[in-house]
FIVEX-347667 format. One line per 2 residues: number of its first residue (from 0); their letters; for each residue z, x, y of N, C-alpha, C. Coordinates in pm, whole numbers, plus 32768, in hexadecimal, padded with zeros to 4 digits. Layout:
<pts>
NUM = a = Z/X/Y/Z/X/Y/Z/X/Y  ...
</pts>
This chain:
<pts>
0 = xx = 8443/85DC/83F3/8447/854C/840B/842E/8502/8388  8495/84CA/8360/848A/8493/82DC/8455/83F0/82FF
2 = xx = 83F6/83C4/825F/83C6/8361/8298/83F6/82F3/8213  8457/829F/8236/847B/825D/817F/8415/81E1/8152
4 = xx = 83EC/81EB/8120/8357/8188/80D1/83BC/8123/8053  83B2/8093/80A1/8404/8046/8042/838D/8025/7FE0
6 = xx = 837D/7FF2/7F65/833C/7FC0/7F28/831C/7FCE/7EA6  82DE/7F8A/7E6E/829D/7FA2/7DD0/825C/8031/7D90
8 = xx = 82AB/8049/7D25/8273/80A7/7CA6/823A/8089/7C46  81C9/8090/7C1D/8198/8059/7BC7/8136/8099/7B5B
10 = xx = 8112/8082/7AE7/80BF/80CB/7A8D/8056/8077/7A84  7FBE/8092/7AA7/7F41/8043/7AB7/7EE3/8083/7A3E
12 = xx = 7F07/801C/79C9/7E9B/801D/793D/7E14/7FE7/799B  7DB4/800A/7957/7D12/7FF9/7985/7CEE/7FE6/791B
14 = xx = 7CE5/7F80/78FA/7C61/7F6F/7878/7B98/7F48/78A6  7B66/7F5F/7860/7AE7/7F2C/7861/7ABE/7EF9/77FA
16 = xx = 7A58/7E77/7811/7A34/7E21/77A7/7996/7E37/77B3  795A/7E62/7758/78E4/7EAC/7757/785D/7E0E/7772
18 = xx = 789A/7D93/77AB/7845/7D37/77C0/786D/7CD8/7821  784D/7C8E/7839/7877/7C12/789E/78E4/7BCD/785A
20 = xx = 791C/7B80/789F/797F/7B13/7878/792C/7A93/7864  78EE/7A8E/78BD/7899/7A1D/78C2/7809/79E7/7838
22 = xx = 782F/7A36/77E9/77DF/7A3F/7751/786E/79FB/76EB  78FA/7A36/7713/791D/79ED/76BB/79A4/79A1/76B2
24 = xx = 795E/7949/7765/79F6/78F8/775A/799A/787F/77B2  799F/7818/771E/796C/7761/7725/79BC/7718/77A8
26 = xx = 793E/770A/7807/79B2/76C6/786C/79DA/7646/7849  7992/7600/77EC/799D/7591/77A8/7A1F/7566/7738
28 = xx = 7A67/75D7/7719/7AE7/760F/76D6/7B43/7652/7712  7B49/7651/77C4/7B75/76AA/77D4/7C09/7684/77B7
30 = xx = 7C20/75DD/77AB/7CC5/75AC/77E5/7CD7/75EF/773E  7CAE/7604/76D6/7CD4/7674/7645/7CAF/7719/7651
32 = xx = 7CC2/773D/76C0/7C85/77D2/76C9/7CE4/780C/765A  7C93/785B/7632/7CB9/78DB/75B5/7C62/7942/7565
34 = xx = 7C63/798F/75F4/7BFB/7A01/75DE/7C44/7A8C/75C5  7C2F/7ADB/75AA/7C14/7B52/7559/7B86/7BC3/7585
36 = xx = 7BB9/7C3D/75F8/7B5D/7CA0/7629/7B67/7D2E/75DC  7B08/7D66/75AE/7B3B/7DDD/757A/7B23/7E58/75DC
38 = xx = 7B82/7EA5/75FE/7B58/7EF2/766D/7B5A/7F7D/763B  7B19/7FB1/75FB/7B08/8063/75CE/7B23/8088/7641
40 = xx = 7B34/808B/76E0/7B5A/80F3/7732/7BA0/80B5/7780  7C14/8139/7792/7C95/80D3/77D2/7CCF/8164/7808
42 = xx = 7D2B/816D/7859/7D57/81EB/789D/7DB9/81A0/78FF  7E16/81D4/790C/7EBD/81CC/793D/7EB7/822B/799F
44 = xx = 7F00/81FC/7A25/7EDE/8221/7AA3/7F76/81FF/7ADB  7FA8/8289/7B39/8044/8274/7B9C/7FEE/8223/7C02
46 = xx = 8043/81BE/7C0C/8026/815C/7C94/80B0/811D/7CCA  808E/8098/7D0F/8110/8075/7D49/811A/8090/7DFF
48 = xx = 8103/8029/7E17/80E6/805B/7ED2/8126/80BB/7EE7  81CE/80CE/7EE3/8224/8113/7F0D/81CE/81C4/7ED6
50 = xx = 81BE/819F/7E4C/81A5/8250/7E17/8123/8268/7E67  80A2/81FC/7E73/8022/81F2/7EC0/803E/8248/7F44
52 = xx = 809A/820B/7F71/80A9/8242/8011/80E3/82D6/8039  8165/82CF/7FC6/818F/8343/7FC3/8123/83D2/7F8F
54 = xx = 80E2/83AA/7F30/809E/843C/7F0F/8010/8424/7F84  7FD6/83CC/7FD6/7F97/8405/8003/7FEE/8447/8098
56 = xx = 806A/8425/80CC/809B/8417/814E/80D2/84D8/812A  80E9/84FC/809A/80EC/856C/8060/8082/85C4/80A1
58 = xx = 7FE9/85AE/8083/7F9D/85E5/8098/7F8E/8601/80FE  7FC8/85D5/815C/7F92/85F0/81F2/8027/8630/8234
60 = xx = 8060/8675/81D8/80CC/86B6/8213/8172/8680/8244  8160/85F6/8249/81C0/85AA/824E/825F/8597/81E2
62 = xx = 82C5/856D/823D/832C/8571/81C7/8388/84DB/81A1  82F9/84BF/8145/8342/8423/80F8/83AE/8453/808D
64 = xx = 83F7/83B4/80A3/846D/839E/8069/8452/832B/8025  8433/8316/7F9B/840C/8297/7F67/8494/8254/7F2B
66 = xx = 84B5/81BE/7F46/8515/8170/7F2D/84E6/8108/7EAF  851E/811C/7E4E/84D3/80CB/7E05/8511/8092/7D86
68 = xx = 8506/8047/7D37/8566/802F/7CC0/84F8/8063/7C31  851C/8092/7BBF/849F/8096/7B57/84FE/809E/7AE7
70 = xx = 84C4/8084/7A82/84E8/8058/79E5/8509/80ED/79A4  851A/80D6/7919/8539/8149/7885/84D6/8179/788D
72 = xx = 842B/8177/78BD/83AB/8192/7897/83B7/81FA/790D  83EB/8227/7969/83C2/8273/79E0/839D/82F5/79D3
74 = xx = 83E6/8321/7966/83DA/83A0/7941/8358/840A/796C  82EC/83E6/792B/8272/840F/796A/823F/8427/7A1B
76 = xx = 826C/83B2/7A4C/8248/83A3/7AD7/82D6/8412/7B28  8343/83F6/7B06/8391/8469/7B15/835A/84E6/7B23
78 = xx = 833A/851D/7A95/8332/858B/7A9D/829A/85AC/7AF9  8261/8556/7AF1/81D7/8568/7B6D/8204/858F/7C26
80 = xx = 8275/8525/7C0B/82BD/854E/7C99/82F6/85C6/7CC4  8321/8607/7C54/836D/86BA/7C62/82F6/86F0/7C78
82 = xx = 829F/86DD/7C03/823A/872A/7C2D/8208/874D/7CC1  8210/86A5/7CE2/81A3/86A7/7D6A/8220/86C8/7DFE
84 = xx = 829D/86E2/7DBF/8334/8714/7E22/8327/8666/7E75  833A/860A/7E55/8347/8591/7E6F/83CE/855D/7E4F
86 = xx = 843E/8564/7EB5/84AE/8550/7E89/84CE/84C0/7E52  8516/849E/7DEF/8533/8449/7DC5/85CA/8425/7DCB
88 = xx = 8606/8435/7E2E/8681/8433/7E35/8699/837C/7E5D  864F/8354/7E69/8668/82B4/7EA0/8611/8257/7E50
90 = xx = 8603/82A6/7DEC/85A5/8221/7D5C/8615/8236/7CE6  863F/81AD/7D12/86A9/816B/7C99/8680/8149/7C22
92 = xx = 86A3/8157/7BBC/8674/8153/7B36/86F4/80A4/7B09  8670/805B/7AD9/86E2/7FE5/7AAF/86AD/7FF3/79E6
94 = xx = 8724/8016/79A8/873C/800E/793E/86DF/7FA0/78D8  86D2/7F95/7881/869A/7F2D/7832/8638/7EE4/7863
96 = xx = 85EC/7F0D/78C0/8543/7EEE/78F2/84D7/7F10/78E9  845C/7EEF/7936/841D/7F63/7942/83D5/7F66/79DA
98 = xx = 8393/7FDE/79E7/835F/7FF8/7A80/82D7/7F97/7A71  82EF/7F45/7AEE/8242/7F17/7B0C/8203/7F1C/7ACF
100 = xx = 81A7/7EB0/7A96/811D/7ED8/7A42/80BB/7E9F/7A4C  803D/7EDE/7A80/7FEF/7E5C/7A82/7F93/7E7D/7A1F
102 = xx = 7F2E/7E23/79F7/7F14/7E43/7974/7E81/7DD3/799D  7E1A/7E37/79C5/7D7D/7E01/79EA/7D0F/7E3C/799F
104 = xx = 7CBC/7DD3/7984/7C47/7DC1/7931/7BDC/7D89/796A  7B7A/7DFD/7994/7B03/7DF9/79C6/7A81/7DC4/799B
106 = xx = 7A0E/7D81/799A/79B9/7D80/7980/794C/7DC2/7998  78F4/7DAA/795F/7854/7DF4/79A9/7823/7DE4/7A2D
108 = xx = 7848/7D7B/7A54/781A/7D24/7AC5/78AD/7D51/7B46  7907/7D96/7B2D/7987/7DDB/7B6B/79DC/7D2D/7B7D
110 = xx = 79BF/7CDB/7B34/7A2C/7C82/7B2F/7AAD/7C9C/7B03  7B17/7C5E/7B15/7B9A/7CA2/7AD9/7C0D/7C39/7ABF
112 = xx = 7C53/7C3E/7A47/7CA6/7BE7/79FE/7D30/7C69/7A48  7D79/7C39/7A4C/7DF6/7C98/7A6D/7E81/7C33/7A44
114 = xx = 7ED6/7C7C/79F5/7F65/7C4B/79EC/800C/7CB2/7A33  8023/7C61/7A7F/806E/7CBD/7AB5/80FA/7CB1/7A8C
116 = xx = 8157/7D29/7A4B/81EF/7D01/7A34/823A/7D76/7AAE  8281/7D10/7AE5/82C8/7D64/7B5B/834E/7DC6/7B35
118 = xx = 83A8/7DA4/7ABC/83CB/7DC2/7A5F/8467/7E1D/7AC1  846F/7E88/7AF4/84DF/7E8F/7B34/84C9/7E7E/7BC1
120 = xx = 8467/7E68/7C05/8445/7E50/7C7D/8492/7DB2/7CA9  84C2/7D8D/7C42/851E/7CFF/7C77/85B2/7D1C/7C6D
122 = xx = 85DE/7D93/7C86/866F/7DCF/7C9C/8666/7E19/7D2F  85B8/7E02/7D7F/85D9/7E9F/7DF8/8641/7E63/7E6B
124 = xx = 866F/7DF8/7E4D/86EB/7DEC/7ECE/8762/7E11/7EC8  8763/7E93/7E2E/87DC/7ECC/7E22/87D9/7F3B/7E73
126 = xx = 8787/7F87/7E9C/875B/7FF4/7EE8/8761/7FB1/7F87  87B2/803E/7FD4/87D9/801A/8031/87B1/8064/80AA
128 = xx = 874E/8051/8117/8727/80B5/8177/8790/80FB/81CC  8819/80D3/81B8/885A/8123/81F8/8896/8197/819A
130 = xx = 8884/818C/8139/8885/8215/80C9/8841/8295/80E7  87C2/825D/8141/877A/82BB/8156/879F/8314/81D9
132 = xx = 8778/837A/81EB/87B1/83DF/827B/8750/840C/8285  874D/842A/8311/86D8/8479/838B/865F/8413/8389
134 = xx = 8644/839A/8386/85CE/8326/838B/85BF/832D/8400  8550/8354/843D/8515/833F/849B/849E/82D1/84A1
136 = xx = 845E/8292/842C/83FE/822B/841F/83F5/821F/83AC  83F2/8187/8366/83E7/8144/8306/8370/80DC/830A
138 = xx = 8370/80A0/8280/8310/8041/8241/8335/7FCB/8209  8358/7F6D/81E4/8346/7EDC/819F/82DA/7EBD/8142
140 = xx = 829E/7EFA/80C1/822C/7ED9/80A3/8254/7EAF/8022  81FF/7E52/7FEA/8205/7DE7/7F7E/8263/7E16/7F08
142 = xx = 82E7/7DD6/7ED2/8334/7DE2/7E93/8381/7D67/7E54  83FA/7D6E/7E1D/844D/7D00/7E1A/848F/7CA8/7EB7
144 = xx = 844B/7C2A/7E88/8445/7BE2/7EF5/84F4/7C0F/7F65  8556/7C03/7F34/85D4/7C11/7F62/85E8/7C9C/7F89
146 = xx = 85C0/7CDA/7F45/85AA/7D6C/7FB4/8560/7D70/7FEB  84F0/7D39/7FFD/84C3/7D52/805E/8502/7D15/80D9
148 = xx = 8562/7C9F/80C4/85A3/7C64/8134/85F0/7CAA/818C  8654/7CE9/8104/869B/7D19/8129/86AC/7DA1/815C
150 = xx = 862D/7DDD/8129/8630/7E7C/8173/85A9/7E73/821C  858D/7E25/821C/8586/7DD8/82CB/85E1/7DCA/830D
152 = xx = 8636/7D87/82C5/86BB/7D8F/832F/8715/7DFD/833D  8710/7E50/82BF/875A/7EA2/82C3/8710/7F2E/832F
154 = xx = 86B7/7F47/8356/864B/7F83/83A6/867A/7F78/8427  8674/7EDB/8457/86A4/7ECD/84C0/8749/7EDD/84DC
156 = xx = 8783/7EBA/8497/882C/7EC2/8490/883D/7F98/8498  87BA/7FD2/8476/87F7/8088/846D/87A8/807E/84F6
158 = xx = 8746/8049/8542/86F8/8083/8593/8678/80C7/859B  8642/8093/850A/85E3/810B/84BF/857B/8098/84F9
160 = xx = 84F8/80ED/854C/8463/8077/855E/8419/8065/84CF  8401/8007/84D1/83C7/7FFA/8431/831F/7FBA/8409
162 = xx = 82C9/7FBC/83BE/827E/7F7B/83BE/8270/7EF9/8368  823C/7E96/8398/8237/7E04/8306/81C1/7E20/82D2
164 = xx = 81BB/7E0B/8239/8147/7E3F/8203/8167/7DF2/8185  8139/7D51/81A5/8140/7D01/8166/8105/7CE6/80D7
166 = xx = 8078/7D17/8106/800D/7D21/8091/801C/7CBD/8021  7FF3/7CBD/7F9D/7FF8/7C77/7F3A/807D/7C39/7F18
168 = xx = 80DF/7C63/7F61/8166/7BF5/7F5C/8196/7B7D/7FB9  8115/7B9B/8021/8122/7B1D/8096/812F/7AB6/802B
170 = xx = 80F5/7A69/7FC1/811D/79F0/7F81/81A1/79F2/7F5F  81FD/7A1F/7F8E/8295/7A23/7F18/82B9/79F3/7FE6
172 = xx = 8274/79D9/803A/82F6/79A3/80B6/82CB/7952/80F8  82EB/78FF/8121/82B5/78A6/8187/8281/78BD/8208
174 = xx = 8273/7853/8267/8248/7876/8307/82CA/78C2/831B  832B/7859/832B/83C4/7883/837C/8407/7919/8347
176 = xx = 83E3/7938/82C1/840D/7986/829C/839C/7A50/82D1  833E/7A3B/82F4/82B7/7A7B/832E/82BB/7A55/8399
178 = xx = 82DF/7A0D/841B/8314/7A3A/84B5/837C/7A64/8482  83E8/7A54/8460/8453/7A99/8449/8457/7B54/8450
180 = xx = 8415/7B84/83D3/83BB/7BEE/839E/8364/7C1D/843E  8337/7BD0/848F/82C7/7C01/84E4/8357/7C14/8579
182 = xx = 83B2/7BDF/8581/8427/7BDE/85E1/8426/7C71/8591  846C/7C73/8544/84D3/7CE9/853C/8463/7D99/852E
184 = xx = 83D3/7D6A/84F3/83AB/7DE4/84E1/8366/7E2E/8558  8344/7EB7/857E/82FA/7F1C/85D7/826C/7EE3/85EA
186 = xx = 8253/7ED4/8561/81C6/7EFB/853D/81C5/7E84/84DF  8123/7E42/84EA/810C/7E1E/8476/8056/7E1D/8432
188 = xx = 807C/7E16/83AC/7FDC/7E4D/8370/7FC7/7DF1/832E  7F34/7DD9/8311/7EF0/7D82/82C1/7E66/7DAF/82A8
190 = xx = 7E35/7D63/8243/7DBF/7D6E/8234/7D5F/7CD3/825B  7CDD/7CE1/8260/7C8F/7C5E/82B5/7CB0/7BDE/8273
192 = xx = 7CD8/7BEB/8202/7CE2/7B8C/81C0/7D72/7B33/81A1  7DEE/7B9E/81A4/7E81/7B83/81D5/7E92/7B50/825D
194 = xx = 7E34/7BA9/82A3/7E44/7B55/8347/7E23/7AD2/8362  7DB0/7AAF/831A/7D8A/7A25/8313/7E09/79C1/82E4
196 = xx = 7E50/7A06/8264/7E94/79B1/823A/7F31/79B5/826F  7F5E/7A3D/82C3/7FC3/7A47/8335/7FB9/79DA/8397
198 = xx = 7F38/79BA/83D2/7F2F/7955/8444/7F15/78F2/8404  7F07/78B7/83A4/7F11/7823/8350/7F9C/77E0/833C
200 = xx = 8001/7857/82DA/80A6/7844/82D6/80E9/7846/8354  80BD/789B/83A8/812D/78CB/8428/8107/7852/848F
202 = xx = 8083/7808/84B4/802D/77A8/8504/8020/781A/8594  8020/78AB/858F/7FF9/7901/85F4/7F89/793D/85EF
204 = xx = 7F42/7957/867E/7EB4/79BB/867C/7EE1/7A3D/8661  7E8D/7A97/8635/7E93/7B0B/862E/7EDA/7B59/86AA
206 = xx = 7EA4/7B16/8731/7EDC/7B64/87C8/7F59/7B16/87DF  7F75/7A9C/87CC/8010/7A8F/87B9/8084/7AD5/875E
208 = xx = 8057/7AEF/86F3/80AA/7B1A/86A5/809B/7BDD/86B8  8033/7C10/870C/8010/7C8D/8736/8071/7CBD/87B6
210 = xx = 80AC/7C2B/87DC/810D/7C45/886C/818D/7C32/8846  81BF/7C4D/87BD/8210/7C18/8776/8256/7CC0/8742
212 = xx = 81FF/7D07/8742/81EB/7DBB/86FA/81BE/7DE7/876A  81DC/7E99/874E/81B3/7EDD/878E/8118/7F02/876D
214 = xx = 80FB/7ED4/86DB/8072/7ECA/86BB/803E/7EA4/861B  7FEE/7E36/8658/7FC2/7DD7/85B4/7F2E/7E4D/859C
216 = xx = 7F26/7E6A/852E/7EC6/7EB0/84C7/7E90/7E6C/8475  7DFB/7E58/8487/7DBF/7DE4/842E/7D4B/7E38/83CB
218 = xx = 7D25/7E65/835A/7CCA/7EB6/831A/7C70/7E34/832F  7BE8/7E8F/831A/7B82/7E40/82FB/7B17/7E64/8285
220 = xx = 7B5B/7EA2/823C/7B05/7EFA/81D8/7A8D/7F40/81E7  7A2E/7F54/81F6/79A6/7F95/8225/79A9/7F86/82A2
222 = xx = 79BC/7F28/82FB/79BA/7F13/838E/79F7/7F5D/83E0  7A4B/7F9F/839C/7AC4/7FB4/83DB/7B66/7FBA/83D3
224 = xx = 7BA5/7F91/8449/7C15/7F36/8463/7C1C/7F32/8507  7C9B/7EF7/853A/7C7B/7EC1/85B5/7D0E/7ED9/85D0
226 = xx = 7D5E/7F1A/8625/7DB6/7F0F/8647/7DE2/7ED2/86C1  7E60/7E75/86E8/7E74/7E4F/873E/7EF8/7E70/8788
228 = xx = 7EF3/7EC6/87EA/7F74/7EDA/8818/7F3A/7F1C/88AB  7FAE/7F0C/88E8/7F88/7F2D/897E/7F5C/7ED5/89E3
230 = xx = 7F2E/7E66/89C4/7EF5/7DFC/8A07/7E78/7E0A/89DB  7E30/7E6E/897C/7D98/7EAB/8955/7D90/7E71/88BD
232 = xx = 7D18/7E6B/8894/7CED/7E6F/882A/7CA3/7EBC/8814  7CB8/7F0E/87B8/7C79/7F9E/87A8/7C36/7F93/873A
234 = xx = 7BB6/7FB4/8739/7B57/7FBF/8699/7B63/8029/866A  7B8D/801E/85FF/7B86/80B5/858B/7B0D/80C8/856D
236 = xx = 7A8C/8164/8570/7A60/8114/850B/7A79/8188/8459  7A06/8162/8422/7A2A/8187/8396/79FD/81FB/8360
238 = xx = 79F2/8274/834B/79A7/82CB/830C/7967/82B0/8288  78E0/82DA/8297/7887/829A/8217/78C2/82F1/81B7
240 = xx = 790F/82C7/8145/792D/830E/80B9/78C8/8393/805C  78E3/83CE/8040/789E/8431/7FFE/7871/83DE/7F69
242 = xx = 78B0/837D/7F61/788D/8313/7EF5/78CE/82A0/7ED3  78B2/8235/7E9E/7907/81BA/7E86/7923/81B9/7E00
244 = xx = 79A5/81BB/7DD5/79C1/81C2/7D41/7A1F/817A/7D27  7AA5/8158/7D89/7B25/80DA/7D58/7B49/80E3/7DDA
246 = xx = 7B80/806D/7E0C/7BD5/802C/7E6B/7C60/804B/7E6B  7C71/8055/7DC9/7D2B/8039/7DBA/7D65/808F/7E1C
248 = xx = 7DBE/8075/7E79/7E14/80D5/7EBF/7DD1/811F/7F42  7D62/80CC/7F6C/7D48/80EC/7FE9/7D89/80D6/804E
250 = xx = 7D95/803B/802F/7DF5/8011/80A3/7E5D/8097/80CE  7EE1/8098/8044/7F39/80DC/805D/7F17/816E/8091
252 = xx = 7E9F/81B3/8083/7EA2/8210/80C9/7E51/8229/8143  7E2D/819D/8167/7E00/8159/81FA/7EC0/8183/825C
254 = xx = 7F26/8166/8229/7F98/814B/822A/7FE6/81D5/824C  7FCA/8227/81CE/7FF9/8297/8203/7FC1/82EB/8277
256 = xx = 7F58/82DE/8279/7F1A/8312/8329/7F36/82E6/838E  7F71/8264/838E/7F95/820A/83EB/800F/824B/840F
258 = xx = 806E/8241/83B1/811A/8272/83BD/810C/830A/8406  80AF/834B/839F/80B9/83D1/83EA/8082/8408/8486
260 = xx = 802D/8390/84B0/7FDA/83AF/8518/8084/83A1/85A7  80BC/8310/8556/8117/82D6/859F/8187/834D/8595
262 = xx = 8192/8370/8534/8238/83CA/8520/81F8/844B/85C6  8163/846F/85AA/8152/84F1/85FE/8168/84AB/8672
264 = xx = 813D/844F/86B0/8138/83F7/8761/809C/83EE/8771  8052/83FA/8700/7FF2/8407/874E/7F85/83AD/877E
266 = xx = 7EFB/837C/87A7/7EF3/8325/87EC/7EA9/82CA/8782  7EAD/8232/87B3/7E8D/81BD/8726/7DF5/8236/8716
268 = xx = 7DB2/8222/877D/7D15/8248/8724/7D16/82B6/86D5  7D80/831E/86F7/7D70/8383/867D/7DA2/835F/8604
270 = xx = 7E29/832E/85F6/7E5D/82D0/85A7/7E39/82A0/8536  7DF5/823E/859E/7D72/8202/8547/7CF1/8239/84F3
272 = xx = 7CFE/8278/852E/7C5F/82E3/84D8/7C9D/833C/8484  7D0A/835D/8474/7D6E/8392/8433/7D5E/8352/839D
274 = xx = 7D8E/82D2/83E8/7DA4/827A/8369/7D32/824E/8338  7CAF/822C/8365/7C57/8206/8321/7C35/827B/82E1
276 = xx = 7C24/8312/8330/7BDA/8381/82AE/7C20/8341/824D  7CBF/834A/8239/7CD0/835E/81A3/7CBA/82CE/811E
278 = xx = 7CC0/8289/81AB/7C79/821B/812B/7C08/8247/80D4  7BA2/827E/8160/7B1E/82A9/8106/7B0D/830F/80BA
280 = xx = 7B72/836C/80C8/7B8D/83C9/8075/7BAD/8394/8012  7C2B/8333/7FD6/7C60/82F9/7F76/7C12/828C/7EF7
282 = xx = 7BB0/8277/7F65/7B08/8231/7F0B/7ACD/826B/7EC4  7ACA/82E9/7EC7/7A5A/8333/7E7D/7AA5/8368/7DF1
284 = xx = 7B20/832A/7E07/7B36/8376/7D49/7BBE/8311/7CFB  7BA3/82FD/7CB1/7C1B/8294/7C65/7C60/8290/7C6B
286 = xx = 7CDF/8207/7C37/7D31/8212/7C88/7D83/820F/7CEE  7DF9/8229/7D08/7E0B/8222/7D71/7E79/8277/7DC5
288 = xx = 7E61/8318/7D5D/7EB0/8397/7D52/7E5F/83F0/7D4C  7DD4/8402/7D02/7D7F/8471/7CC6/7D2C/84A4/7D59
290 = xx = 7D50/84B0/7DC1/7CF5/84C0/7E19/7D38/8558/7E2E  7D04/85DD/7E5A/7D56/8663/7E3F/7D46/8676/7ED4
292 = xx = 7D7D/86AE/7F53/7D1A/86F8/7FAA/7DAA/8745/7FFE  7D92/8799/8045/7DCE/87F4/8087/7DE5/87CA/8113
294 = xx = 7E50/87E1/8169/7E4D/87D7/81D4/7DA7/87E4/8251  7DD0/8845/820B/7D2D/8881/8241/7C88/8844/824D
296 = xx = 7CAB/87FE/81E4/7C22/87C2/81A6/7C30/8749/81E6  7C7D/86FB/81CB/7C8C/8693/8235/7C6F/86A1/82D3
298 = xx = 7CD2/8711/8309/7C8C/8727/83A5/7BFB/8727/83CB  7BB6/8778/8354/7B3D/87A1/8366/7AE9/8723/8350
300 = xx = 7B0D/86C9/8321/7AB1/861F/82E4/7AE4/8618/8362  7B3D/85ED/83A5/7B61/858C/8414/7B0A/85BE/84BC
302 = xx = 7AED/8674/84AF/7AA9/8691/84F7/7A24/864E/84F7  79F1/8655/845E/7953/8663/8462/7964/85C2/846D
304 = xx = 79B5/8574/8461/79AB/84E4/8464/797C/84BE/84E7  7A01/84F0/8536/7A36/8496/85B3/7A1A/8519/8636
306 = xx = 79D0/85A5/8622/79A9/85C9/8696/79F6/861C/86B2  7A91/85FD/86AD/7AF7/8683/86FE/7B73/8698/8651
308 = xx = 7BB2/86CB/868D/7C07/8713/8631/7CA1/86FF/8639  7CDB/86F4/85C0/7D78/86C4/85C5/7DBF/8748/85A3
310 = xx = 7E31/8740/85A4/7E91/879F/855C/7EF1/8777/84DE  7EFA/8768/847B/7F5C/8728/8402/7FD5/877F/8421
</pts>
């Protein structure tokens, strides 16, 4: 059961600034800002929702198909993909660009300056979901605004159930354009803080727009998440982390447990606990790729988590 993951590739620089920001930027100057951080530690990281989802939806035995556009720079992340047998048969390479970049600078205090260049991710509406064969379940997650339009529709036009997974690109659409997005998709995901701002643009409650899908997915970061489908609202809850070390790419592998719980049939609450282990798995180490674990090892967390036992 192939699962095609539309979305962003990206290369995530990490810098650190060995002090506050707040030592050396005059709020009294700020309309002349022109500062200068020196960051001795910095480290380059595969990211990109689409690759996020795919290498963890990897780990759990699953068979993603990532759709994606990336620059002259890919080279590296490529060859990470052979490595990891991650087919790349549906990541288009656009000539004279480059792949995603975001480019964040931390403080002491975990504040963060971030510049983001989307760089070939504003060509992904050349990529086409009907290119793809054997889709049994797809994704929508943050990309070039027009593909993402357009490979929604194209989802529904093959028959493929899909999920909306708006995330950090909800600002690139309007209300009309997000019911639109909530008509045509299976599923849709958010986090507590997108949902807030889903029912602000769209003017819908969470349980209106929940009767809209076969089921809205809301994270709640430590809390949880809360799923709504069935006429139920179901509480996830969270497994306490073996440690807290980065956020980046939880969500997305909140995401891949989700898809995979859905690709097996199996029921929201396992699903769900599915998907939260691997968030909390995905916390405890940088990044939002470096997390290693075995089929196995996972079953065995989800036992000692949640009481009974899955099969990957």
């Amino acid at each position: 059961m192939n699962t095609l993951i539309c979305g962003s590739m990206a290369y995530d620089t990490i810098m650190v600034f060995k002090d506050q920001f707040k030592n050396h930027i005059l709020p009294e100057q700020i309309h002349i800002l022109n500062v200068a951080f020196l960051v001795p530690e910095m480290r380059r990281e595969y990211g990109g929702c689409a690759g996020n989802i795919a290498y963890n939806l990897h780990l759990l035995g699953g068979k993603p198909l990532i759709m994606a556009t990336v620059g002259d720079d890919f080279a590296p992340y490529a060859k990470r993909l052979d490595k990891l047998s991650i087919s790349q048969k549906h990541i288009r390479s656009i000539p004279a660009s480059f792949t995603g970049q975001a480019f964040i600078t931390t403080d002491l205090d975990d504040n963060q300056i971030t510049a983001f260049h989307p760089g070939a991710m504003g060509y992904s509406e050349l990529n086409k979901v009907a290119e793809a064969k054997n889709i049994t379940l797809g994704i929508v997650s943050p990309d070039g605004r027009d593909g993402m339009m357009e490979h929604a529709e194209q989802f529904v036009e093959a028959g493929v159930p899909f999920v909306f997974d708006p995330g950090q690109g909800m600002p690139m659409f309007s209300g009309p354009d997000l019911l639109r997005f909530i008509d045509q998709a299976t599923y849709v995901t958010v986090n507590d803080y997108e949902a807030k701002l889903l029912q602000d643009k769209t003017g819908k409650t969470l349980a209106q727009i929940a009767e809209s899908v076969s089921a809205l997915i809301v994270t709640l970061g430590a809390d949880g998440s809360m799923i709504y489908a069935e006429g139920r609202e179901i509480a996830i809850p969270t497994p306490k982390p073996v440690a807290v070390v980065d956020p980046t790419g939880c969500g997305d592998a909140y995401r891949a447990g989700l898809m995979y719980g859905i690709q097996q049939g199996w029921s929201w609450e396992t699903t769900g606990r599915l998907a939260s282990l691997m968030g909390s798995i995905k916390i405890a180490s940088r990044g939002g790729q470096n997390h290693v674990l075995t089929r196995g090892e996972i079953e065995a967390q989800f036992e000692k988590n949640f009481g009974y036992s899955i099969t990957l």
